[in-house]
TORNUBA-142434 format. One record per residue: z, x negated, y of N, C-alpha, C in turn; residue in one letter. Coordinates in Angstrom, 1 decimal, m for minus. Each point is the difference from the previous one (the first is absolute). Example, Ala and Ser with C-alpha at 12.3 -4.5 7.8 and 13.67 -1.06 7.14 Angstrom:
BEGIN
   n.zz   n.xx   n.yy  ca.zz  ca.xx  ca.yy   c.zz   c.xx   c.yy res
    7.8  m13.2   m5.7    0.0    0.9    1.2    0.0   m0.9    1.2   a
   m0.7    0.4    1.1    0.0   m0.9    1.1    0.8    0.8    1.1   s
This chain:
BEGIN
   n.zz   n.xx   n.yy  ca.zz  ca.xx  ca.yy   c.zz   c.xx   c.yy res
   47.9   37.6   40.9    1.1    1.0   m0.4    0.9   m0.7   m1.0   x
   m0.1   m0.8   m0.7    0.3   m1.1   m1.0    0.0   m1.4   m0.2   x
    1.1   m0.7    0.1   m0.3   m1.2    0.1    0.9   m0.7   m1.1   x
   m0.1   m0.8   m0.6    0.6   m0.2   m1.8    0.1   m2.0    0.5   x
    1.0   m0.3    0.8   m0.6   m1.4    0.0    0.7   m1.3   m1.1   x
   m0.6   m0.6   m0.7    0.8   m0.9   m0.8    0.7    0.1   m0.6   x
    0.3    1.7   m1.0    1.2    0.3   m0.8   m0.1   m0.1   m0.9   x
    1.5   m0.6   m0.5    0.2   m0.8   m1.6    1.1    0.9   m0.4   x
    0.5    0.4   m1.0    0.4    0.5   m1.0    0.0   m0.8   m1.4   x
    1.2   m0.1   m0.1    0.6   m0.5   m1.6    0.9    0.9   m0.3   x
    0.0    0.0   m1.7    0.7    0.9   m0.6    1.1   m0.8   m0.8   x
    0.9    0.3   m0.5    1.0   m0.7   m0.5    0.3   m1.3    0.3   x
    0.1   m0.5    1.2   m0.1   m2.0    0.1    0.9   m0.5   m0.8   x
   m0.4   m1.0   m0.7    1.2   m1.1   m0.1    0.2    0.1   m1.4   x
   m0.6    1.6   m0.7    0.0    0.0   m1.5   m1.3   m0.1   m0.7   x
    0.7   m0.2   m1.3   m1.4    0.1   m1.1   m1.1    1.1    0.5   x
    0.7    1.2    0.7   m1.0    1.9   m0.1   m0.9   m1.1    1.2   x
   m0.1   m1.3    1.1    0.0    0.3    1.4   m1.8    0.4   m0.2   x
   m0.3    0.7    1.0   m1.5    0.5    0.3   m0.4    0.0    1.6   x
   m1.1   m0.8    0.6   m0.2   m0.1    0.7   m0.9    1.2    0.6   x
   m0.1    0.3    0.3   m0.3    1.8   m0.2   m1.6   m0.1    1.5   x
    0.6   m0.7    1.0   m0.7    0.0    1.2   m0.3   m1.4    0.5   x
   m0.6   m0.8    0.3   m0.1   m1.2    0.0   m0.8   m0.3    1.5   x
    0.8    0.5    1.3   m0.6    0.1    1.2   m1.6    0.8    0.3   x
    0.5    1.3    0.2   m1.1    0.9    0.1   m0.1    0.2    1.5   x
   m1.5    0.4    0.4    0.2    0.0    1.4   m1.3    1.0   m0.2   x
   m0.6    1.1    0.7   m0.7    0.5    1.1    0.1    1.1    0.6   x
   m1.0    0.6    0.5    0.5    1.1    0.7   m0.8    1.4    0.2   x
    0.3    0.9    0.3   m0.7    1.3   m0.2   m0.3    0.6    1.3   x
   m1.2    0.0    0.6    0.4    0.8    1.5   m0.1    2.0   m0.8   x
    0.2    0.2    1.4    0.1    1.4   m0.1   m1.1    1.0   m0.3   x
    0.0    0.7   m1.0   m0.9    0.4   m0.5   m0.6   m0.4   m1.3   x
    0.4   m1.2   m0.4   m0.8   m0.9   m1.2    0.9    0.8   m1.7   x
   m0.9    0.2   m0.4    0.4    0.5   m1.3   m0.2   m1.2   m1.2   x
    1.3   m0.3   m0.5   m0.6   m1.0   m1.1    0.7   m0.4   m0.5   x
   m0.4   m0.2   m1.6    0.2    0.5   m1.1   m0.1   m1.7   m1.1   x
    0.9   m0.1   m0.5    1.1   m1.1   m0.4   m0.2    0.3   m1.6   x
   m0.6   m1.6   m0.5   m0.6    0.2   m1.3    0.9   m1.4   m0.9   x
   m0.1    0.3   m1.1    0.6   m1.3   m0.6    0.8    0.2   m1.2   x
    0.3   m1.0   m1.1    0.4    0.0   m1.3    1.4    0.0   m0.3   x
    0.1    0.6   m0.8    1.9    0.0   m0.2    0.5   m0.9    0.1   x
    1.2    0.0    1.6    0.8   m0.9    0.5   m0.7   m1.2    1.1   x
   m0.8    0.7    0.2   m1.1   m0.5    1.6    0.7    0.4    1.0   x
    1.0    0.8    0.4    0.7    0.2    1.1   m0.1    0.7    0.5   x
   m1.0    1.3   m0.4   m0.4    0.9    0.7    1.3    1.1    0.3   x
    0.5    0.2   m0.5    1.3    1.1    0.3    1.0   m0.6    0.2   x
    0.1   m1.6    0.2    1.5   m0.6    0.4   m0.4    0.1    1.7   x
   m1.6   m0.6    0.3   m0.2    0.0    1.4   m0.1    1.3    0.8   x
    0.3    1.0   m1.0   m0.1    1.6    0.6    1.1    0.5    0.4   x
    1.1   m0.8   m1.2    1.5    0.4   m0.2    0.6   m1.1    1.4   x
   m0.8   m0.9    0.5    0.5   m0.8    1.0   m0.3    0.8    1.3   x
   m0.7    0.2    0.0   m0.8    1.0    1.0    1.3    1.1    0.2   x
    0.2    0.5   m0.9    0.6    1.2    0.3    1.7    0.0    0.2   x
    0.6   m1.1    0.0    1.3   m0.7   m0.1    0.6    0.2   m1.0   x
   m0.2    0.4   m1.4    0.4    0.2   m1.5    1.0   m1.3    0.1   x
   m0.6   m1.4    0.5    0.8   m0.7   m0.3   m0.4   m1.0    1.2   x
    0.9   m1.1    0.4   m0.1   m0.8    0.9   m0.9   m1.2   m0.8   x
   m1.0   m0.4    1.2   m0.4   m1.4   m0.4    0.5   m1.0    0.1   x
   m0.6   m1.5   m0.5    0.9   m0.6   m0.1   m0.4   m0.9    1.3   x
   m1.4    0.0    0.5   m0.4   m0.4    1.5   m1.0    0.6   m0.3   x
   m0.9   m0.3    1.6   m0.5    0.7    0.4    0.1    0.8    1.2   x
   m1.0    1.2    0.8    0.4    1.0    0.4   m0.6    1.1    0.0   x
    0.0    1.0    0.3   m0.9    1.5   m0.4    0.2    0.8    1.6   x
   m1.3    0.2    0.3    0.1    0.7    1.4   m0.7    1.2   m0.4   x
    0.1    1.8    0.5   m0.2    0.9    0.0   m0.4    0.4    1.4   x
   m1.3    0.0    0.5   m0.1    0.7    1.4    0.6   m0.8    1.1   x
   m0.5   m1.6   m0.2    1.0   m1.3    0.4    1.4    0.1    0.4   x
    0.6    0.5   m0.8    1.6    0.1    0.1    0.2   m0.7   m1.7   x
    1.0   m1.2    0.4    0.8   m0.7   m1.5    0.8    1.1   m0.8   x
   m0.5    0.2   m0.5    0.8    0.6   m1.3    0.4   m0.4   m1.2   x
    0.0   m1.0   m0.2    0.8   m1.1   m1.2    1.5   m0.3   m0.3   x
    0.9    0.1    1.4    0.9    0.6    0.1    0.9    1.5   m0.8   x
   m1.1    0.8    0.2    0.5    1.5    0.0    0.0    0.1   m1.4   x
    1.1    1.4   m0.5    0.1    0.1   m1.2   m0.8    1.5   m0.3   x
   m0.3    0.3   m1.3   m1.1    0.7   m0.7    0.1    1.4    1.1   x
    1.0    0.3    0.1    0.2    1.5    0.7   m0.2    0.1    1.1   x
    0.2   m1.3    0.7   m0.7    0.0    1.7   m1.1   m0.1    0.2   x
   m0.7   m0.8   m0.8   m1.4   m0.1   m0.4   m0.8    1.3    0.0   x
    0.5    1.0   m0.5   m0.5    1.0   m0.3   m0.6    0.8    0.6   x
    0.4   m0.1    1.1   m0.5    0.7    0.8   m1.5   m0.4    1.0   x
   m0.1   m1.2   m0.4   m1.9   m1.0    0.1   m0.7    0.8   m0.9   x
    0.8    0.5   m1.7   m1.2   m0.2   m1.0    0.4    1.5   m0.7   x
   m1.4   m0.1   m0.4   m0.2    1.1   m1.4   m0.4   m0.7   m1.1   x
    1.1    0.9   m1.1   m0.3   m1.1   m0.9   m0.3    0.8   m1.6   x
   m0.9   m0.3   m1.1   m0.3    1.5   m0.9    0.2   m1.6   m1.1   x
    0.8    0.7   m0.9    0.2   m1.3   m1.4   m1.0    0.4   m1.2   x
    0.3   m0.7   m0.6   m0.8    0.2   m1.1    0.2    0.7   m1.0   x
    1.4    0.2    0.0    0.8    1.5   m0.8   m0.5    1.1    0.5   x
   m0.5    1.0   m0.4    0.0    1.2    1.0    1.5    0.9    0.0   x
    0.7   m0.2   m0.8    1.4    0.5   m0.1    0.6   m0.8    1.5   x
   m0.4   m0.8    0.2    0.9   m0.8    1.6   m0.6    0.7    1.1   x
    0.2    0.6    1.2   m0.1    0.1    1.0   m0.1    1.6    0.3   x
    0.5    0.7   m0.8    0.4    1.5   m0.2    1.3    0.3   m0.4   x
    0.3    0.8    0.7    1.3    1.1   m0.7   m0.2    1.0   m0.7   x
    0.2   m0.6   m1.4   m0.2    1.3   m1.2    0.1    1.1    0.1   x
    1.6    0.0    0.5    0.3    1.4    0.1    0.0    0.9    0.8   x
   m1.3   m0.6    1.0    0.1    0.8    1.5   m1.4    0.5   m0.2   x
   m0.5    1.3    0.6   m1.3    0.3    0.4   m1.0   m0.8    0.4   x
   m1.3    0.4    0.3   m1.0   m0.7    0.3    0.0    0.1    1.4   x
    0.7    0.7    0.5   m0.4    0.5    1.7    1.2   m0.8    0.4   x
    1.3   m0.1   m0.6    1.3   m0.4   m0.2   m0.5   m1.8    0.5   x
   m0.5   m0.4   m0.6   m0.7   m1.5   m0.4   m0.2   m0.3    1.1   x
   m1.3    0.6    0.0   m0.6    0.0    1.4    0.5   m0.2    1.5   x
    1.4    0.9    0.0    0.7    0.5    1.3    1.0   m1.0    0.2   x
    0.0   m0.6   m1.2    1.0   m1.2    0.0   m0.5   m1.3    0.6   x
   m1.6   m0.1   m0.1   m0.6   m1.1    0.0   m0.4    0.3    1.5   x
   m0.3    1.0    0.7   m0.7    0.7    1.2    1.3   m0.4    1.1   x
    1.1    0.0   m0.4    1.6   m0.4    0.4    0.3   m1.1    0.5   x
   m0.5   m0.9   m0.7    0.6   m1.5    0.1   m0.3   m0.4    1.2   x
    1.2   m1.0   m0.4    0.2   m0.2    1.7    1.0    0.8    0.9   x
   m0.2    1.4   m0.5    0.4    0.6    1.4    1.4    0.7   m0.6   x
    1.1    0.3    1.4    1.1    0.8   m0.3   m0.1    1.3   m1.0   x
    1.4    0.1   m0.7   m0.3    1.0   m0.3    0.9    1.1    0.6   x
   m0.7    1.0   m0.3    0.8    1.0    1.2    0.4    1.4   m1.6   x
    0.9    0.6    0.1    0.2    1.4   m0.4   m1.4    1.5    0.4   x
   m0.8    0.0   m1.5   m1.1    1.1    0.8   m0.8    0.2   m1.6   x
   m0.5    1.1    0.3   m1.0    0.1   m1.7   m0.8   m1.1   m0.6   x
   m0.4   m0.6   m1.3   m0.2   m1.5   m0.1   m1.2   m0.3    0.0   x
   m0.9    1.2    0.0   m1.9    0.2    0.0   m0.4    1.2    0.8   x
   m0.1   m0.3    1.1   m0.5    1.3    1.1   m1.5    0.4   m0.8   x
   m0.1    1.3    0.5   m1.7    0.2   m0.6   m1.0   m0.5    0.7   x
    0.2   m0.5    1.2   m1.7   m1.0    0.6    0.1   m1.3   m0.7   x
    1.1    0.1   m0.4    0.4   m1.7   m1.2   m0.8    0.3   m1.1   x
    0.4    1.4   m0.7   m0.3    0.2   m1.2   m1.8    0.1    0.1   x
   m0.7    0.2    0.8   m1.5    0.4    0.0   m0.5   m1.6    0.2   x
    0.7   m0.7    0.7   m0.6   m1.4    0.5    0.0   m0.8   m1.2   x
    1.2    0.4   m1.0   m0.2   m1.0   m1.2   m0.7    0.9   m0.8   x
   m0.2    1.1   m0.3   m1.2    0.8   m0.6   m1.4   m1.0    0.1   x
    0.1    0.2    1.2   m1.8   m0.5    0.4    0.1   m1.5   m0.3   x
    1.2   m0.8    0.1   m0.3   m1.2   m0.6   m0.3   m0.6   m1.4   x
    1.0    0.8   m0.6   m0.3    0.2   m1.5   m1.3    0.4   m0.9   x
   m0.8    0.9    1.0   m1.4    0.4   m0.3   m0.8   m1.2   m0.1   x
    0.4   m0.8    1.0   m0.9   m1.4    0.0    0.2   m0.8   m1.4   x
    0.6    0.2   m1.1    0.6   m0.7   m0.8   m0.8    0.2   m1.3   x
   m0.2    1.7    0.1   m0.8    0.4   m1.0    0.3    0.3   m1.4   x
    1.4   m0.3    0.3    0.8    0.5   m1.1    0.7    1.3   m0.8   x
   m0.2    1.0    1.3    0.8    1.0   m0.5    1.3    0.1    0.6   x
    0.1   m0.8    0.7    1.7   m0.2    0.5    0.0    0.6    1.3   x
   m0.8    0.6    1.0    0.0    1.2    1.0    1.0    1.3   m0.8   x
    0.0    0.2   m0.8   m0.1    1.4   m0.6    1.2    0.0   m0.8   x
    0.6   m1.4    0.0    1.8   m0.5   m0.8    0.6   m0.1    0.7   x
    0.2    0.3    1.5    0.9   m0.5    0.5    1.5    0.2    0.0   x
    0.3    1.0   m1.2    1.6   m0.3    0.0    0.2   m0.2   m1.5   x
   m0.8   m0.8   m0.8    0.0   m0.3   m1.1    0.9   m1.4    0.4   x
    1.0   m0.2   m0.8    0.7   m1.2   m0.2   m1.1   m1.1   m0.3   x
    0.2   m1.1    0.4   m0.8   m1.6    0.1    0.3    0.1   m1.9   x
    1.0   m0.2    0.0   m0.2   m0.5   m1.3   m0.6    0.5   m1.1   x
   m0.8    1.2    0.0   m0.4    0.8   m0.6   m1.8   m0.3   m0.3   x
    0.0   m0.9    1.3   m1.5   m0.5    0.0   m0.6   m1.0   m0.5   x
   m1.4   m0.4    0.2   m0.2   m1.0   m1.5    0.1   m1.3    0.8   x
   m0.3   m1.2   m0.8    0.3   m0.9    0.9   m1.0   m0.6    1.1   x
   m1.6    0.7   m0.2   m0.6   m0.2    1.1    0.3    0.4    1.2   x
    0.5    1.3   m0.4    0.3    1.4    1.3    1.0   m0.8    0.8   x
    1.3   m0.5   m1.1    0.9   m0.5    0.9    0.0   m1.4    0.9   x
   m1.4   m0.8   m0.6   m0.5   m1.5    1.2   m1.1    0.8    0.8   x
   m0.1    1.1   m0.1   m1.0    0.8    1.5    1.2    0.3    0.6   x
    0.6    0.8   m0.4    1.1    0.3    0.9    1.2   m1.0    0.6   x
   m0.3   m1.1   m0.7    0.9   m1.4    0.8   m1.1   m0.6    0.6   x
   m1.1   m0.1    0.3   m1.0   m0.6    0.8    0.2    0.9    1.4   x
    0.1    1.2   m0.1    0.2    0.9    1.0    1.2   m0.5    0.9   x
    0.9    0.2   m0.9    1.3    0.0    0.6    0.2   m1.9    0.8   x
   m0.1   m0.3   m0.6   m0.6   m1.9    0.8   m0.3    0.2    1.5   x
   m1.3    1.0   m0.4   m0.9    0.0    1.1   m0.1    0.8    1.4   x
    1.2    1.1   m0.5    0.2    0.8    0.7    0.6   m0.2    1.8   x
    0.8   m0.9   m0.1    0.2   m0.3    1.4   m0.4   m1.8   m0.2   x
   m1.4   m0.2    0.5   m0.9   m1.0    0.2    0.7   m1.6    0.0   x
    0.3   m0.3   m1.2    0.7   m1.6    0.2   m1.4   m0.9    0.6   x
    1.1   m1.1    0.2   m0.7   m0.8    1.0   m0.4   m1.4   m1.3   x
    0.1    0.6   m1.1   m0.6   m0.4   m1.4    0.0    0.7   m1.4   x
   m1.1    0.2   m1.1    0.4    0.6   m1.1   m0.2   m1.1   m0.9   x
    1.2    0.0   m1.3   m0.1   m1.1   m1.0    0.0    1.5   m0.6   x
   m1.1   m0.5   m1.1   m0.2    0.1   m1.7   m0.4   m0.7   m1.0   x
    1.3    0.1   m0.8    0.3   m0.8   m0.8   m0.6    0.7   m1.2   x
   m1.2   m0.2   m0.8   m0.9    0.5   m0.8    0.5    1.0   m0.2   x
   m0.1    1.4    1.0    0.6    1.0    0.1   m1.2    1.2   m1.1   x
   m1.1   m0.7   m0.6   m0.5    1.2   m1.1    0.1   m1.2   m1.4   x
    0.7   m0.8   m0.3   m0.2   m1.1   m1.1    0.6    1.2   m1.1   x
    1.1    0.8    0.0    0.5    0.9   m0.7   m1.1    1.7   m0.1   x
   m0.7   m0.3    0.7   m0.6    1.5   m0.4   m1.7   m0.1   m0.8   x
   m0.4    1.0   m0.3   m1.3    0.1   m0.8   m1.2   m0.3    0.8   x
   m0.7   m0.4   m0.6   m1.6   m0.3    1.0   m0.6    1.1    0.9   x
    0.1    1.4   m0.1   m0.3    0.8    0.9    0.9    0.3    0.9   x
    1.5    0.1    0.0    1.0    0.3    0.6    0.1   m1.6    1.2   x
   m0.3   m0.9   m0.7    0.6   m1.1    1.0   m1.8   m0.5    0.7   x
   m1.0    0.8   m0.2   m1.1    0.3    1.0    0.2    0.6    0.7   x
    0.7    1.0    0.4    0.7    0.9    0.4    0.8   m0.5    1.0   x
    1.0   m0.4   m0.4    1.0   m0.3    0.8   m0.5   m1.1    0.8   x
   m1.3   m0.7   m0.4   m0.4   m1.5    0.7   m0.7    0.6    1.4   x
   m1.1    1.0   m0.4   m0.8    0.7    0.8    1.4    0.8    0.8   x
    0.3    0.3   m0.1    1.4    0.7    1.2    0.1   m1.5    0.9   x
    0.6   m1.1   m1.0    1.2   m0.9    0.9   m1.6   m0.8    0.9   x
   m1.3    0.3    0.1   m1.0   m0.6    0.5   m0.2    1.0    1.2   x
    0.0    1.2    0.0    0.0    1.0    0.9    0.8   m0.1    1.1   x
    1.7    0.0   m0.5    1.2    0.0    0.9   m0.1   m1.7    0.4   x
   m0.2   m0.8   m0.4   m0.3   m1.4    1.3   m0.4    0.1    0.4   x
   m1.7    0.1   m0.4   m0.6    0.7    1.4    0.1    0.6    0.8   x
    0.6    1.3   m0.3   m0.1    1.2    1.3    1.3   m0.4    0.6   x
    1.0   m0.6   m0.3    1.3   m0.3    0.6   m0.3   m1.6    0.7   x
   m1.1   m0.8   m0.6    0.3   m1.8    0.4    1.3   m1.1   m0.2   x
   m0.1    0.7   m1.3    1.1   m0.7   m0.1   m0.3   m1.3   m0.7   x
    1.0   m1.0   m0.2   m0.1   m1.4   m0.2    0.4    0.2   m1.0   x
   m0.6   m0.7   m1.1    0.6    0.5   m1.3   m0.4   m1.6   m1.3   x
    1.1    0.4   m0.6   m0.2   m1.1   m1.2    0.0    0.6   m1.4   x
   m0.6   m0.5   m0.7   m0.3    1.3   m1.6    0.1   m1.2   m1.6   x
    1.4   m0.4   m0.3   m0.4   m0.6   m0.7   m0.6    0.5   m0.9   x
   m0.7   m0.9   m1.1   m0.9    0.8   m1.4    0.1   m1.3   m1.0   x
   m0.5    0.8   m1.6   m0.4   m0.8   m0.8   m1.4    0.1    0.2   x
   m1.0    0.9    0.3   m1.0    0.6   m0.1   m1.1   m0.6    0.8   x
   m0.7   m1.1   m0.1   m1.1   m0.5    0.9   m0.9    0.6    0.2   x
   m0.5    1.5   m0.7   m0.8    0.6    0.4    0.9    1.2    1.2   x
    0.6   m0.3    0.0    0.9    1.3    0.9    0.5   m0.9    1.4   x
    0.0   m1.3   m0.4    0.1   m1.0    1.4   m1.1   m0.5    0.4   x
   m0.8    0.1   m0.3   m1.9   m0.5    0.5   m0.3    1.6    0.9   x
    0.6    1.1   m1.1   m0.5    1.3    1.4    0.4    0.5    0.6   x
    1.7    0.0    0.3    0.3    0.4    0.7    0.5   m1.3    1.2   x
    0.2    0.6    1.2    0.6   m0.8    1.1   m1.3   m1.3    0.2   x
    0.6   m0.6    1.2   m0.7   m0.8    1.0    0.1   m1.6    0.0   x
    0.8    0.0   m1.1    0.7   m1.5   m0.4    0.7   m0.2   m1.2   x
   m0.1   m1.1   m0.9    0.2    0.1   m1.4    0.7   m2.0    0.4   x
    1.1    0.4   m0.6    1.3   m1.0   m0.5    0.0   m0.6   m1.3   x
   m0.5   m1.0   m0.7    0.3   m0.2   m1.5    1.2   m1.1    0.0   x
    0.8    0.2   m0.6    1.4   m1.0   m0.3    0.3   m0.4   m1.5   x
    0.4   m1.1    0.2   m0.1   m0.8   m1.5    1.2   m1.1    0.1   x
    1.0   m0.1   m0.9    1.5   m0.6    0.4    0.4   m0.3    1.1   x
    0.1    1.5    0.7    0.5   m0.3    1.5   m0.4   m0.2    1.1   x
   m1.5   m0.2   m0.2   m0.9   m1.0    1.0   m1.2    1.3    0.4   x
   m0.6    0.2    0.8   m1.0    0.8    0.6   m1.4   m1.1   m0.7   x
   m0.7    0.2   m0.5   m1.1   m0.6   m0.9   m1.4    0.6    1.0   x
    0.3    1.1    0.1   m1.7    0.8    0.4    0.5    0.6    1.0   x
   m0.5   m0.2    1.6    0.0    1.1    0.6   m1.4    0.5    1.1   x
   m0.6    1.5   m0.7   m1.5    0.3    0.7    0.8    1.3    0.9   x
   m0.9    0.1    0.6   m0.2    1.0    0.9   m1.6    0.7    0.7   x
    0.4    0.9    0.2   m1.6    0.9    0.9   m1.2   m0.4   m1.4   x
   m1.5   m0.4    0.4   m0.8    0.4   m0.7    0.0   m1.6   m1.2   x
    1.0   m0.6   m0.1   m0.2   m0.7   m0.9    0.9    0.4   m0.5   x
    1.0    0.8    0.1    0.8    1.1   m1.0   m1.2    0.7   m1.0   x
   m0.5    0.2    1.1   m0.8    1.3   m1.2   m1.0   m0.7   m1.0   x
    0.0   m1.1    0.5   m1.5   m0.8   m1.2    0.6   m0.2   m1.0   x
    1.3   m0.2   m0.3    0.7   m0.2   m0.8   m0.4    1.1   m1.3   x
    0.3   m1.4   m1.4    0.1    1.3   m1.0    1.2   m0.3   m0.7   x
    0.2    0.4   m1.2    0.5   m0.1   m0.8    0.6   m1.7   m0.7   x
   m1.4    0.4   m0.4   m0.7   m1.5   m0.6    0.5   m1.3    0.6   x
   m0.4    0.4    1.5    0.4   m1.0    0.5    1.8   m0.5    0.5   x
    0.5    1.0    0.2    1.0   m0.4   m0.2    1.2   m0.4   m0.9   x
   m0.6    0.3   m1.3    0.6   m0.5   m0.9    0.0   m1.3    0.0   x
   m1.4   m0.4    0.3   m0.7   m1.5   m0.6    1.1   m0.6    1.3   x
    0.1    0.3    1.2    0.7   m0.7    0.9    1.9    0.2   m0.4   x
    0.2    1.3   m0.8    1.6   m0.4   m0.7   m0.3   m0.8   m0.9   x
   m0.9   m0.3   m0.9    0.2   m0.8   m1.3   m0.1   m1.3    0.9   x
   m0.4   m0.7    0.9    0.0   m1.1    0.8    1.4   m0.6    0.0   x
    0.6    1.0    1.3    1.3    0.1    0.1    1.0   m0.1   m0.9   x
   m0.1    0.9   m0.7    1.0    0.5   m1.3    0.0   m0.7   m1.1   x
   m0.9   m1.4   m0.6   m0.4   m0.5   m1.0    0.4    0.9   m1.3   x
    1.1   m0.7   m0.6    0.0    0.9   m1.6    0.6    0.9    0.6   x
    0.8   m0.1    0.8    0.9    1.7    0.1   m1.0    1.2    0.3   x
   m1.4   m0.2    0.2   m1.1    0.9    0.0   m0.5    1.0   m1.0   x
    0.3   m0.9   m1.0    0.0    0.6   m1.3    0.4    1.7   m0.4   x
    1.5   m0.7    0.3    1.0    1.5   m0.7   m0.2    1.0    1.4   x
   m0.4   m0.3    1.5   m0.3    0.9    0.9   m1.3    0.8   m0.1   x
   m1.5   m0.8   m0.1   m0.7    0.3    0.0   m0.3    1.7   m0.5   x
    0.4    0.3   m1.1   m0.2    1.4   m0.2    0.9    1.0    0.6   x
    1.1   m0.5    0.3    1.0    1.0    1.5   m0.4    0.3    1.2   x
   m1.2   m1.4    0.5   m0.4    0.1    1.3   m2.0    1.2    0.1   x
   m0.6   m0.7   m1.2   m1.0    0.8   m0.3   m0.2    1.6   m0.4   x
């Protein structure tokens, strides 16, 4: 469903700022594979996400979606392969629109619009019942303004809206790094439910190695640009903590140091 082959990314060339950001990255995800992208401040994990999603062009390389090149295409053509939930929870909602409002916008895409009422009521009961799954309370808001909500409510309700008409990939970009320990269990236990029951192919960056050992089917560790660690299936799961620090401190020499307690 994914294919990432030999992409390099630099940032500023030619000046004092330059940063080599991606240093020929290559593999690939089949369909269905959930997995979840670990690594220390400025390991690449969100430039390779931001390449992924056409934020910006690489500098080689190519990126295939559903074996179609898409390295070419710009962010908004793209768009329509991916769902994507940031790590703001303020991003991927309209403040000042309802919760059903949200919804009917995201249940939309894609398609024409026509002149007609903007939430029929088998709309309004269908996102009722999805919202129940959330466990939030948010069945029972539905014409409460988005912005009104906390910032868990509003990365449930952009995980929804992602997910709602089935991309043919989901990036998250440490989409609970901003919320509290019970709220972003929450929202983890959701975003583990809807891959599954949907199959979707999905990538989850994190700081969190105990949140990338449990969730998904495949674990990514990156370290200046370079893919360092990659497990899958039951040597995913043997994995601990422990041990993968000991394998970033390898990688990472001193720069382990100042990560170490970000990644733990």
């Amino acid at each position: 469903m994914l294919e990432v082959i030999d992409v390099k990314k630099t940032f500023n060339p030619g000046t004092v700022n330059e940063k080599q950001a991606l240093k020929g990255i290559s593999f690939k995800l089949n369909d269905g594979d959930f997995c979840t992208v670990i690594g220390g401040n400025g390991a690449g994990k969100s430039t390779i996400m931001n390449a992924i999603a056409g934020v910006w062009p690489v500098d080689e390389g190519m990126i295939k979606i559903d074996g179609e090149d898409v390295s070419g295409l710009c962010e908004y053509k793209r768009a329509s392969f991916l769902g994507r939930v940031f790590q703001d929870p303020m991003t991927g909602t309209a403040a000042d629109m309802q919760i059903e409002e949200n919804l009917a916008l995201a249940a939309r895409r894609g398609k024409a619009r026509t002149l007609g009422w903007g939430v029929k009521a088998a709309e309004r009961e269908k996102y009722r019942e999805m919202l129940k799954t959330l466990d939030l309370g948010l069945e029972d808001r539905l014409t409460a303004k988005v912005g009104l909500l906390s910032g868990g409510q509003r990365q449930a309700l952009t995980l929804l809206m992602a997910t709602l008409k089935k991309p043919k990939l989901l990036l998250l970009d440490e989409h609970t790094a901003a919320l509290d320990p019970k709220t972003a269990a929450k929202v983890l236990a959701a975003t583990d439910r809807i891959v599954e029951e949907n199959h979707l192919t999905t990538m989850m960056v994190t700081h969190n190695m105990r949140d990338a050992i449990a969730h998904g089917n495949r674990l990514i560790m990156m370290n200046e640009g370079q893919i360092v660690v990659d497990v899958s299936g039951d040597e995913k799961k043997s994995r601990t903590v422990e041990d993968l620090l000991h394998k970033f401190e390898l990688a990472a020499g001193e720069d382990a140091v100042s990560d170490r307690m970000v990644l733990s």
